[in-house]
PDB file of N, CA, C and O in Angstrom:
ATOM      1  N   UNK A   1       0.841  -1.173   0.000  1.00  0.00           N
ATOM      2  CA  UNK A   1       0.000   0.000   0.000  1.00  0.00           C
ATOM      3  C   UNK A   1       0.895   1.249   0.000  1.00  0.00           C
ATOM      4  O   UNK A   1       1.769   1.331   0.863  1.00  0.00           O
ATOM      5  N   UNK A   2       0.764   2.073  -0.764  1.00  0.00           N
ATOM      6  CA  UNK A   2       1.255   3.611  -1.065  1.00  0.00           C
ATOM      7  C   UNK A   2       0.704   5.112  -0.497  1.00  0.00           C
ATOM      8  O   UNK A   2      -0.220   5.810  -0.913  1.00  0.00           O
ATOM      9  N   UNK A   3       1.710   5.333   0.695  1.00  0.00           N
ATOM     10  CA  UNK A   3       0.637   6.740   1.297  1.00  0.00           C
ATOM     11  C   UNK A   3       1.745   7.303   0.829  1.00  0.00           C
ATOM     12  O   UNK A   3       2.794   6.799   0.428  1.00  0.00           O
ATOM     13  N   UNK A   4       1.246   8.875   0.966  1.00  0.00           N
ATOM     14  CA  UNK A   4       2.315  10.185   0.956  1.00  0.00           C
ATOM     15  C   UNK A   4       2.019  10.868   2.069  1.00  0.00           C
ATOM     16  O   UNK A   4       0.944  11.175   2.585  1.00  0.00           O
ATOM     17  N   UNK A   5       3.699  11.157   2.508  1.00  0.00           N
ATOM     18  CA  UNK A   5       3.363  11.619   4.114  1.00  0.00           C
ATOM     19  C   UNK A   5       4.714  13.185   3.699  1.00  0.00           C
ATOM     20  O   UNK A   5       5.612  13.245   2.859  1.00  0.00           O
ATOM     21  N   UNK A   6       4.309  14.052   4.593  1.00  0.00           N
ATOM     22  CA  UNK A   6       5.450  15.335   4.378  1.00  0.00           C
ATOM     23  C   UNK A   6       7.010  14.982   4.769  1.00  0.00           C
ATOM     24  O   UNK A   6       7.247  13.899   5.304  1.00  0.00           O
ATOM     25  N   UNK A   7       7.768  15.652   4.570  1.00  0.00           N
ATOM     26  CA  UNK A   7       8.980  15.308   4.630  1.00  0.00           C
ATOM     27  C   UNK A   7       9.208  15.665   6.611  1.00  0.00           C
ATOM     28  O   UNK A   7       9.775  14.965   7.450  1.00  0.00           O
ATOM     29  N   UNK A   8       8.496  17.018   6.774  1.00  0.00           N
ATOM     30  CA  UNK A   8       8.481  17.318   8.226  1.00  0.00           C
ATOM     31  C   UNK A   8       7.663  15.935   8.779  1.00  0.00           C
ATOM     32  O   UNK A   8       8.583  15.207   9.151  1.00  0.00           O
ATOM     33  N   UNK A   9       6.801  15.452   8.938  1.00  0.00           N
ATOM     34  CA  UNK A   9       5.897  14.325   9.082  1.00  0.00           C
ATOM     35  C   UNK A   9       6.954  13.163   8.873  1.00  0.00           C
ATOM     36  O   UNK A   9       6.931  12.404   9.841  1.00  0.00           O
ATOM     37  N   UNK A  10       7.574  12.912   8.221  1.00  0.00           N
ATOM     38  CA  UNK A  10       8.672  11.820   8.583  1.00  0.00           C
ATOM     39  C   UNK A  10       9.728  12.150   9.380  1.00  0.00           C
ATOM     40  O   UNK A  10      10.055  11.164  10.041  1.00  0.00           O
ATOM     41  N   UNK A  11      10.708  13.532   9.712  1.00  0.00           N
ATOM     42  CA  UNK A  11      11.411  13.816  10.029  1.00  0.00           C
ATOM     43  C   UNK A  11      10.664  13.734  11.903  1.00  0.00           C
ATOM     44  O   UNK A  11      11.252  13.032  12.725  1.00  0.00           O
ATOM     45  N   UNK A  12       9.622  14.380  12.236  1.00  0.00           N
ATOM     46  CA  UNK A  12       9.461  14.320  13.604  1.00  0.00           C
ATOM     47  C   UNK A  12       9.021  13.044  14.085  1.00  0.00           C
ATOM     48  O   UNK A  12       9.135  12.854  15.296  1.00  0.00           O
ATOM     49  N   UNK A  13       8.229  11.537  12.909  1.00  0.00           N
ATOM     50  CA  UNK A  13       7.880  10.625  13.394  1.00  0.00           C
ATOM     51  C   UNK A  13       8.875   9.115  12.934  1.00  0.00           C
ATOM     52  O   UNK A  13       8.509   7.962  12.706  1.00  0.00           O
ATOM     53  N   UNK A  14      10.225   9.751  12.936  1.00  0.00           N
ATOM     54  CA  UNK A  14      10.976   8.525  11.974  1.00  0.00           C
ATOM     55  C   UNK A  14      10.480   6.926  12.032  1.00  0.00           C
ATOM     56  O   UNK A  14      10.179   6.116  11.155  1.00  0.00           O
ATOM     57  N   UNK A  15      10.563   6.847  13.976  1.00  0.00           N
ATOM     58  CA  UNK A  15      10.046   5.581  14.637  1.00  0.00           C
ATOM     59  C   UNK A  15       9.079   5.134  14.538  1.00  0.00           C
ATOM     60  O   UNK A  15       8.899   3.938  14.768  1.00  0.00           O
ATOM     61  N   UNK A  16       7.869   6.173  14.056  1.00  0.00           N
ATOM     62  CA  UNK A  16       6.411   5.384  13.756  1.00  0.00           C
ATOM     63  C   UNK A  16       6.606   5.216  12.184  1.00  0.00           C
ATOM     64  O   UNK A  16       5.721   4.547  11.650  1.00  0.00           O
ATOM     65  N   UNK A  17       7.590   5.696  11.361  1.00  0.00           N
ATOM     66  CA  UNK A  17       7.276   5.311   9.787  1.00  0.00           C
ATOM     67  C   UNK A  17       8.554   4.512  10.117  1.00  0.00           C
ATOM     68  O   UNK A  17       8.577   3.794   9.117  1.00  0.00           O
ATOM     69  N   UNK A  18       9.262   4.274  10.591  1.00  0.00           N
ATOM     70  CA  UNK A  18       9.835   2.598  10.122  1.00  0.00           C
ATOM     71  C   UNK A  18       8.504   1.380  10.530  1.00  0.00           C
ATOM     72  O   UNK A  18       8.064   0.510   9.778  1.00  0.00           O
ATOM     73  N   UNK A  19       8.018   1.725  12.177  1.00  0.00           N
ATOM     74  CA  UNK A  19       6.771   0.733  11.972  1.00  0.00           C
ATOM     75  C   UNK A  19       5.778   0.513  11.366  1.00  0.00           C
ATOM     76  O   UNK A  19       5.269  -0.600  11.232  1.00  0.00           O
ATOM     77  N   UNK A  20       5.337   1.630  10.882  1.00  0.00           N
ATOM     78  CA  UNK A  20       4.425   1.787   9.754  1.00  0.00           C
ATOM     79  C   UNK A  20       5.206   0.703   8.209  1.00  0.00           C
ATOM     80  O   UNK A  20       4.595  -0.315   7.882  1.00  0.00           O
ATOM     81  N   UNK A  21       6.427   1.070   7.492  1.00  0.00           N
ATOM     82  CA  UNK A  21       6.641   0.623   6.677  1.00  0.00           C
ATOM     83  C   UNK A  21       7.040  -1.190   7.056  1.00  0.00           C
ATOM     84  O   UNK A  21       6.815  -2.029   6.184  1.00  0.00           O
ATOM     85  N   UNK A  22       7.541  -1.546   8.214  1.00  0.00           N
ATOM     86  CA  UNK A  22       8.142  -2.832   8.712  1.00  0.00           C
ATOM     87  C   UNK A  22       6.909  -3.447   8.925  1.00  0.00           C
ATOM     88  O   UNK A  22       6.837  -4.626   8.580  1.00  0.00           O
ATOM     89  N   UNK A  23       5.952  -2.939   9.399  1.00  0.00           N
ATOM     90  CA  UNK A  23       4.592  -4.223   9.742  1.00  0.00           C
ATOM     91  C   UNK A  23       3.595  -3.702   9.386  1.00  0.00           C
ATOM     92  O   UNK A  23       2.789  -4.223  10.156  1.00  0.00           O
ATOM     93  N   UNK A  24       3.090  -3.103   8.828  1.00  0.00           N
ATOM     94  CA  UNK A  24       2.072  -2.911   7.607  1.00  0.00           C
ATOM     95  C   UNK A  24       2.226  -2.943   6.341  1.00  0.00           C
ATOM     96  O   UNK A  24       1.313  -3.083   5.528  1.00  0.00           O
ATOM     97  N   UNK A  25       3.446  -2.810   6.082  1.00  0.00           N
ATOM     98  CA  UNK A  25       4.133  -3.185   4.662  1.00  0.00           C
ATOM     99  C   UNK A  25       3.827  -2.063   3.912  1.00  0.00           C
ATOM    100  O   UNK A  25       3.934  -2.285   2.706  1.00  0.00           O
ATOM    101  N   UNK A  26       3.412  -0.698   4.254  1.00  0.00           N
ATOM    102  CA  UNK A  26       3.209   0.302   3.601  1.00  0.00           C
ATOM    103  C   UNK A  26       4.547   0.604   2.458  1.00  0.00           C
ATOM    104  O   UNK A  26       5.623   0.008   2.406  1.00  0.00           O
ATOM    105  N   UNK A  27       4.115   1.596   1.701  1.00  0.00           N
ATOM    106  CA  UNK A  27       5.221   1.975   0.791  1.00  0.00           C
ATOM    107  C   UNK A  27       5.233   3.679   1.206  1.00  0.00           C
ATOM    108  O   UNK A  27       4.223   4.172   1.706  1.00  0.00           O
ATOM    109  N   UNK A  28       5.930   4.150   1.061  1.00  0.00           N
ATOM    110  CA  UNK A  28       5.474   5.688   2.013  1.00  0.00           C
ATOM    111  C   UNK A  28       6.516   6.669   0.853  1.00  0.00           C
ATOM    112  O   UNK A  28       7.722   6.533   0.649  1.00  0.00           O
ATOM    113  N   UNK A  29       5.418   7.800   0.136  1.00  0.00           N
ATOM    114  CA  UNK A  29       6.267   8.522  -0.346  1.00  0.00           C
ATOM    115  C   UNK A  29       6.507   9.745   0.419  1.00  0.00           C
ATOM    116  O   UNK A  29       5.664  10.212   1.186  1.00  0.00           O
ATOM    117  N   UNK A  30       7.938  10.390   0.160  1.00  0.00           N
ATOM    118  CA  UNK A  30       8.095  11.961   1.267  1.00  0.00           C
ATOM    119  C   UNK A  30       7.526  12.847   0.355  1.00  0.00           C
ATOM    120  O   UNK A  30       7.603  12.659  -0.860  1.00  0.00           O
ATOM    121  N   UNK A  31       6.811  14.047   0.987  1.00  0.00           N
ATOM    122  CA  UNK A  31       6.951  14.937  -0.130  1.00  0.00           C
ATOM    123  C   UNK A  31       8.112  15.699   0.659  1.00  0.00           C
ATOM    124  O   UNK A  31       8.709  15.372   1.684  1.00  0.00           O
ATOM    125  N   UNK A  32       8.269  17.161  -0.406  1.00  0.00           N
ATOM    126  CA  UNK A  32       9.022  18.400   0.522  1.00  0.00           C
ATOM    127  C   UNK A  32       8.568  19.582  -0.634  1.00  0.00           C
ATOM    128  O   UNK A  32       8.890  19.544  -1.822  1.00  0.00           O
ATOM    129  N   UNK A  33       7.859  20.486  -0.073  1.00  0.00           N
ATOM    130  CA  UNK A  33       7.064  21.544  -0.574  1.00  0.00           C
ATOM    131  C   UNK A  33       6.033  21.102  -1.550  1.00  0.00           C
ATOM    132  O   UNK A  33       5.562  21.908  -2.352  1.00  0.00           O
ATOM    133  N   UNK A  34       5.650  19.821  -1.516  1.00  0.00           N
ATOM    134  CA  UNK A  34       4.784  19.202  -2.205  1.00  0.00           C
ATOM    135  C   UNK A  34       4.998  18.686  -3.490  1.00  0.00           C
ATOM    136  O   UNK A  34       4.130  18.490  -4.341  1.00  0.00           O
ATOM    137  N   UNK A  35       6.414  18.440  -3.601  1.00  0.00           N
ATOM    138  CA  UNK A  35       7.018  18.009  -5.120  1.00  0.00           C
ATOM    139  C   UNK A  35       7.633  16.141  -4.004  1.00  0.00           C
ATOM    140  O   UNK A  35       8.143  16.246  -2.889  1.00  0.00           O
ATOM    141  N   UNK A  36       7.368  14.560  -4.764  1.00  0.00           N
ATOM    142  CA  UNK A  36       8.022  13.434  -4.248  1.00  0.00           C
ATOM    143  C   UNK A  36       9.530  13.998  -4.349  1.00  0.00           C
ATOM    144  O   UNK A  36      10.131  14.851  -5.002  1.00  0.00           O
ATOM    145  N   UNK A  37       9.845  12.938  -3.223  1.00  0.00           N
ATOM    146  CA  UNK A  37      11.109  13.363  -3.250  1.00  0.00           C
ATOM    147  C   UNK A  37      12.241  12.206  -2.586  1.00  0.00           C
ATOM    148  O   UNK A  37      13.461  12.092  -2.703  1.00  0.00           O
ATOM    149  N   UNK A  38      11.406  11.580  -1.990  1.00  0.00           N
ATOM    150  CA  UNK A  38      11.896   9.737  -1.844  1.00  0.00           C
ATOM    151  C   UNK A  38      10.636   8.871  -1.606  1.00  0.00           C
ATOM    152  O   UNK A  38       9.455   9.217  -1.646  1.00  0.00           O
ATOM    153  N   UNK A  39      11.245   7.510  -1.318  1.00  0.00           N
ATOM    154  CA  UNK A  39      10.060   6.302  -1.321  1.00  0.00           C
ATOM    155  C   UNK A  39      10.865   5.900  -0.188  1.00  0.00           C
ATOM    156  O   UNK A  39      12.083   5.960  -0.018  1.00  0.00           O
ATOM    157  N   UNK A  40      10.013   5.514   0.486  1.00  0.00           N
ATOM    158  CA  UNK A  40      10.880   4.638   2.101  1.00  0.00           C
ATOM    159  C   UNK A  40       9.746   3.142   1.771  1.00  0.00           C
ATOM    160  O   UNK A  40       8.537   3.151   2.006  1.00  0.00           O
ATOM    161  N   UNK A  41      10.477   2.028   1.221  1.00  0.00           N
ATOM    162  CA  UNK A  41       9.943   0.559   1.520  1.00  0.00           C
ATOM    163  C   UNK A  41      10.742  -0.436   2.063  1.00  0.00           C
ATOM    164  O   UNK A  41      11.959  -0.388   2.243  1.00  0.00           O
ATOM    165  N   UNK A  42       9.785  -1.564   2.372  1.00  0.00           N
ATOM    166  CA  UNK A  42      10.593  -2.497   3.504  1.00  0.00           C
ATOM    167  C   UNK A  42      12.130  -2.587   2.622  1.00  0.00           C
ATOM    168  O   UNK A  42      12.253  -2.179   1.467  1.00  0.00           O
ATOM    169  N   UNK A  43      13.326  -3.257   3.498  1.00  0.00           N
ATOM    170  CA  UNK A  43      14.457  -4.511   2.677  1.00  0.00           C
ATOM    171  C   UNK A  43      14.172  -5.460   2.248  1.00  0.00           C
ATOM    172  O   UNK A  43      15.050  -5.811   1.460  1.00  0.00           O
ATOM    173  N   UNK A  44      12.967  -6.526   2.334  1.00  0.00           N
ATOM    174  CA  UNK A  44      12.783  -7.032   1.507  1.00  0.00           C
ATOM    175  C   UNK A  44      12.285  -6.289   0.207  1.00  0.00           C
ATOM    176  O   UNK A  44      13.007  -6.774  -0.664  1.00  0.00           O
ATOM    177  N   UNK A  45      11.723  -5.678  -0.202  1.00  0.00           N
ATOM    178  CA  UNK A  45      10.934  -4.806  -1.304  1.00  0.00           C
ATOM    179  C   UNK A  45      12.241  -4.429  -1.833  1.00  0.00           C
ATOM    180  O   UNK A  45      12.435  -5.007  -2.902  1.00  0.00           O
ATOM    181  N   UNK A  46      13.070  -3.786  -1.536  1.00  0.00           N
ATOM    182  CA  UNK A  46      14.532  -2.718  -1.975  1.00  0.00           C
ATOM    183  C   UNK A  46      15.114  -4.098  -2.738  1.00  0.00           C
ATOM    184  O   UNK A  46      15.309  -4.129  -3.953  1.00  0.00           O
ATOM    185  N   UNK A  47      15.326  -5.077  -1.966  1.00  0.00           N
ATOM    186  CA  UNK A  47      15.949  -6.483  -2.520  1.00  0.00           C
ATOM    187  C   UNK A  47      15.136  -6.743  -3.599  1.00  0.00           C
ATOM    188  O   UNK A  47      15.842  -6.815  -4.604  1.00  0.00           O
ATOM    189  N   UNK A  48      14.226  -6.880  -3.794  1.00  0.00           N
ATOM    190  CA  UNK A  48      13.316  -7.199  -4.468  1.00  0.00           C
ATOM    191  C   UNK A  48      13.514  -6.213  -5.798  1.00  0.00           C
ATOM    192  O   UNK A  48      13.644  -6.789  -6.878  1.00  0.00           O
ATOM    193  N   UNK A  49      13.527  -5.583  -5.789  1.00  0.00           N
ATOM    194  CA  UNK A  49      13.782  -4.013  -6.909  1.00  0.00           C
ATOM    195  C   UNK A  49      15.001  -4.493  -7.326  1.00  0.00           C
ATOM    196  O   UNK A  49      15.109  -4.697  -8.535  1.00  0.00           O
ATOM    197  N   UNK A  50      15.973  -4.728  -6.596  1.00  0.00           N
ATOM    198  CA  UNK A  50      17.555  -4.813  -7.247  1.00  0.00           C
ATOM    199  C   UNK A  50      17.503  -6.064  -7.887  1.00  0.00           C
ATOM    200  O   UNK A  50      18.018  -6.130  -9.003  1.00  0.00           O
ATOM    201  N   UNK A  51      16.919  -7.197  -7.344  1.00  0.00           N
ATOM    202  CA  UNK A  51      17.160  -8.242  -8.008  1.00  0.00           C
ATOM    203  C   UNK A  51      16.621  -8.090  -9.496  1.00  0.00           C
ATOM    204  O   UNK A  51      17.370  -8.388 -10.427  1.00  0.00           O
ATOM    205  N   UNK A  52      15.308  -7.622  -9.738  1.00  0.00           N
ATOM    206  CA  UNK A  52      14.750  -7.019 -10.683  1.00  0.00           C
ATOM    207  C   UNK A  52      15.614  -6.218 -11.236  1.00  0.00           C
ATOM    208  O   UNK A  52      15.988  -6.524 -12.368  1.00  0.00           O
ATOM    209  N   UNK A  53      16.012  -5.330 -10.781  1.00  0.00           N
ATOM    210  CA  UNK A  53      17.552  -4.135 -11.886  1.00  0.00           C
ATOM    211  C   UNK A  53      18.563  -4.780 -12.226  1.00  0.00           C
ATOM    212  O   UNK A  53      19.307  -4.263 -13.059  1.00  0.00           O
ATOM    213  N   UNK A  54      18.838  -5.901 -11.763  1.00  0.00           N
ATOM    214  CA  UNK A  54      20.059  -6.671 -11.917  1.00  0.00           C
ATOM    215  C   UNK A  54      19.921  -7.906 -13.444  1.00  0.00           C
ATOM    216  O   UNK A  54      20.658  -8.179 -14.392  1.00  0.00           O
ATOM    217  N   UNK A  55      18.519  -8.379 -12.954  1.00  0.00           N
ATOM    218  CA  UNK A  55      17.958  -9.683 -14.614  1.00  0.00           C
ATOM    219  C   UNK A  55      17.715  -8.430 -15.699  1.00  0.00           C
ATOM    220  O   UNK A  55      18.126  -8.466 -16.859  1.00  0.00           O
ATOM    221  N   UNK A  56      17.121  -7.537 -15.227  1.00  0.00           N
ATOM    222  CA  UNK A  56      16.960  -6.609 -16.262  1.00  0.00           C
ATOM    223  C   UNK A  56      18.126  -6.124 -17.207  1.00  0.00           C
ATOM    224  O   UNK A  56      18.032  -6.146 -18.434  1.00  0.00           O
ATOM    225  N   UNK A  57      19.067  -5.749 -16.620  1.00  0.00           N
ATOM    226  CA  UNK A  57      20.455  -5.649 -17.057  1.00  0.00           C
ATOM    227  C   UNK A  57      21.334  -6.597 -17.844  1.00  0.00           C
ATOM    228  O   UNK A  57      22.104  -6.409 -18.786  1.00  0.00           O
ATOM    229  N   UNK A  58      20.968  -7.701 -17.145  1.00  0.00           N
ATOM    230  CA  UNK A  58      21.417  -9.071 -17.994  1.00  0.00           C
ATOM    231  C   UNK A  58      21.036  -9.165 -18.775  1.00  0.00           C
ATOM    232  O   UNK A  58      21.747  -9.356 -19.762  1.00  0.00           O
ATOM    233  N   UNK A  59      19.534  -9.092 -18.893  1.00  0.00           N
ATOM    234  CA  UNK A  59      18.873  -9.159 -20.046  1.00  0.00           C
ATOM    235  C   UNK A  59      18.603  -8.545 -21.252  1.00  0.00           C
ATOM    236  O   UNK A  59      18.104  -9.001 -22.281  1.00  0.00           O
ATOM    237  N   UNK A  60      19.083  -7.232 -20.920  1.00  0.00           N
ATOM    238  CA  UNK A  60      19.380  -6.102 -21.504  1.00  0.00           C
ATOM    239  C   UNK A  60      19.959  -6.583 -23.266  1.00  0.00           C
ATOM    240  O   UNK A  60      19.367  -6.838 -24.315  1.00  0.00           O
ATOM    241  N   UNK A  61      21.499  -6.517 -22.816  1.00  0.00           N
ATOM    242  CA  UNK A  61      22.606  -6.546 -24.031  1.00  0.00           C
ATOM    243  C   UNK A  61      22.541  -7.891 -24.633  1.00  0.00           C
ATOM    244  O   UNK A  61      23.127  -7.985 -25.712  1.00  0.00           O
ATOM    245  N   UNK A  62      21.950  -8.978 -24.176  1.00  0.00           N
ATOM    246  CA  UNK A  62      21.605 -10.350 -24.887  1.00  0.00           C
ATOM    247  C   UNK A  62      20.477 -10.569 -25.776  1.00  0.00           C
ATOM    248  O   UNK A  62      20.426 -11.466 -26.618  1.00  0.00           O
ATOM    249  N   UNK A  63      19.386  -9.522 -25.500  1.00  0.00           N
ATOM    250  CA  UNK A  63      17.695  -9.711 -26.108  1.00  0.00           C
ATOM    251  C   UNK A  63      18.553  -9.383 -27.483  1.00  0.00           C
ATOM    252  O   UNK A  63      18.528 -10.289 -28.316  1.00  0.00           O
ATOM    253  N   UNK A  64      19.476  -7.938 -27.901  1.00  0.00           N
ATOM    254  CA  UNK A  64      19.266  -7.451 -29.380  1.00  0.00           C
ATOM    255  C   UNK A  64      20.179  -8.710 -30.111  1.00  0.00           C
ATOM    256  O   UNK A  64      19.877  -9.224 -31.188  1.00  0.00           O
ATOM    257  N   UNK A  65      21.252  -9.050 -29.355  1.00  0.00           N
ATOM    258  CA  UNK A  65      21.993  -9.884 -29.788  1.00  0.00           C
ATOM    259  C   UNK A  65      21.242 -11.456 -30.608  1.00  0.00           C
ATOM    260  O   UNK A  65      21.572 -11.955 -31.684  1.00  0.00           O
ATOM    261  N   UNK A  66      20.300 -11.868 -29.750  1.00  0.00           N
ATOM    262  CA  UNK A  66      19.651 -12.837 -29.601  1.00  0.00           C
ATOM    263  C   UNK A  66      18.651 -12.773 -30.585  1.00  0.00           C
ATOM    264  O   UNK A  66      18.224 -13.875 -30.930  1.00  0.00           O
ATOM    265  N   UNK A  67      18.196 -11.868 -31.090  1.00  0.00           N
ATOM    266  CA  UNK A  67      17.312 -11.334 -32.271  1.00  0.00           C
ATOM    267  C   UNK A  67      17.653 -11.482 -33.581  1.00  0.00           C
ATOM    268  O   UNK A  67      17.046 -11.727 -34.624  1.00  0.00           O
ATOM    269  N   UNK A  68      19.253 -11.181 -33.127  1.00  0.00           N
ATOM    270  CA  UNK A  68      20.132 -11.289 -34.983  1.00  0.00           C
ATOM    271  C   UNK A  68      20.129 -12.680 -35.181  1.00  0.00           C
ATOM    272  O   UNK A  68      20.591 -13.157 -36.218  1.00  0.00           O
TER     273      UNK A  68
END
């Protein structure tokens, strides 16, 4: 699940948005003057993204090759 919370709003409640993101599994965007400006999600999720950036990459320079 995806909320948007202020950048002050994370900065005074750090300890309730790590619990918020660790056991509700939220995805939490910051704003700051109302423009995003990070994503705070669990380590599994972050792992999850890289492993994904990583096959993607592999997969990358082999698809055009693999075509010829």
């Amino acid at each position: 699940m995806q909320k948007v919370i202020s950048a002050t709003e994370a900065r005074r409640g750090f300890g309730q948005v790590i619990k918020r993101v660790y056991n509700r599994e939220e995805h939490l965007i910051v704003e700051k003057d109302g423009l995003p400006v990070m994503a705070i999600l669990s380590i599994n999720e972050y792992e999850d993204l890289m492993r994904e950036a990583r096959l993607r990459t592999f997969e990358s320079p082999v698809g055009p090759q693999a075509e010829r």
